[in-house]
C-alpha positions in Angstrom: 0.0 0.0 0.0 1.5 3.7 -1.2 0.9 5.3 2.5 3.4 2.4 4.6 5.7 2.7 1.4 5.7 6.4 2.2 5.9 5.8 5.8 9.2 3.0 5.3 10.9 5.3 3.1 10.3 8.9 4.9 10.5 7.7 8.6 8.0 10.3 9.2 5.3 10.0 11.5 2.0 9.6 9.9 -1.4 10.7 11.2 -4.2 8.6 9.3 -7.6 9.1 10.5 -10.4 6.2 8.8 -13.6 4.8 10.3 -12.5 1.6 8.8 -11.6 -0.4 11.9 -9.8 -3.4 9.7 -7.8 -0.7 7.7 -6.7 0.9 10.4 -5.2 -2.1 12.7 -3.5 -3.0 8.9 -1.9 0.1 8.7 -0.6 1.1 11.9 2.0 1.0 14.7 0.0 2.6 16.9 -4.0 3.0 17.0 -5.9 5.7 19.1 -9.6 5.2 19.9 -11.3 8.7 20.2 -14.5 10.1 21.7 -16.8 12.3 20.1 -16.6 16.1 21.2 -15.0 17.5 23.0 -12.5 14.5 21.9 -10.1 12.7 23.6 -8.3 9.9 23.5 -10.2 7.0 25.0 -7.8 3.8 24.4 -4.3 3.7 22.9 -3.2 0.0 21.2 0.2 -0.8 20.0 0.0 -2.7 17.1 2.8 -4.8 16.9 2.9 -6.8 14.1 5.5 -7.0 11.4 5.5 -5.7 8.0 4.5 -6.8 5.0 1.1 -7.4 6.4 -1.7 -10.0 5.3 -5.4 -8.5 5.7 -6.0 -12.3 6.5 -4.0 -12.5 9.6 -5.1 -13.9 12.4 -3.5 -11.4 15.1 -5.0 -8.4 13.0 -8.2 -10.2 13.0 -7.9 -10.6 16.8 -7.0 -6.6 17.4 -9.6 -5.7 15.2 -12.1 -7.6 17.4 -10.4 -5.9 20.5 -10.6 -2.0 18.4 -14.4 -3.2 18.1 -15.1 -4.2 21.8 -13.2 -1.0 22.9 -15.8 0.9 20.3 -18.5 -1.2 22.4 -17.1 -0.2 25.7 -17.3 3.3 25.2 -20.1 3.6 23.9 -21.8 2.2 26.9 -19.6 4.6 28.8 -21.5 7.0 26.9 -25.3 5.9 27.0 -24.9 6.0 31.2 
C-alpha cells in the first residue's frame, strides 16, 4: 500500500484518521480510539505486528475484534 511505502521510506510520523476499523489495525503501529466532542483519546493499542502485512492474519483479525469491543465499551460509557 503507497501510505506504509511512504511511511518506510520517509521515517516520518503519519497521522491517518479512517472509520474503517480493519484498515486501520492493517496500517498502523499505533492505533488511538477517540470520543466524540469534545475529543479525547479513549484507548491507545500498539499494534505490533511486522510488515509486509496480510489482511487475512489472524492477530490483526484478533486486534480488530479488540478495536471493536473498545468501540462497544465506550459507547456504553456513553449511553450511562
Amino acid at each position: 500500500m503507497e501510505l506504509i511505502r511512504i511511511w518506510q521510506e520517509t521515517k516520518k510520523t503519519i497521522i491517518f484518521v479512517t472509520h474503517d476499523i480493519s484498515e486501520a489495525v492493517y496500517l498502523s503501529n499505533r492505533l488511538l480510539v477517540v470520543t466524540e466532542r469534545p475529543t479525547r483519546v479513549f484507548e491507545t493499542l500498539d499494534i505490533e505486528v511486522e510488515y509486509p502485512r496480510d489482511y487475512d492474519d489472524d492477530r490483526l483479525f484478533g486486534l480488530s475484534k479488540k478495536v471493536s469491543r473498545i468501540f462497544l465499551t465506550m459507547e456504553e460509557r456513553h449511553d450511562n
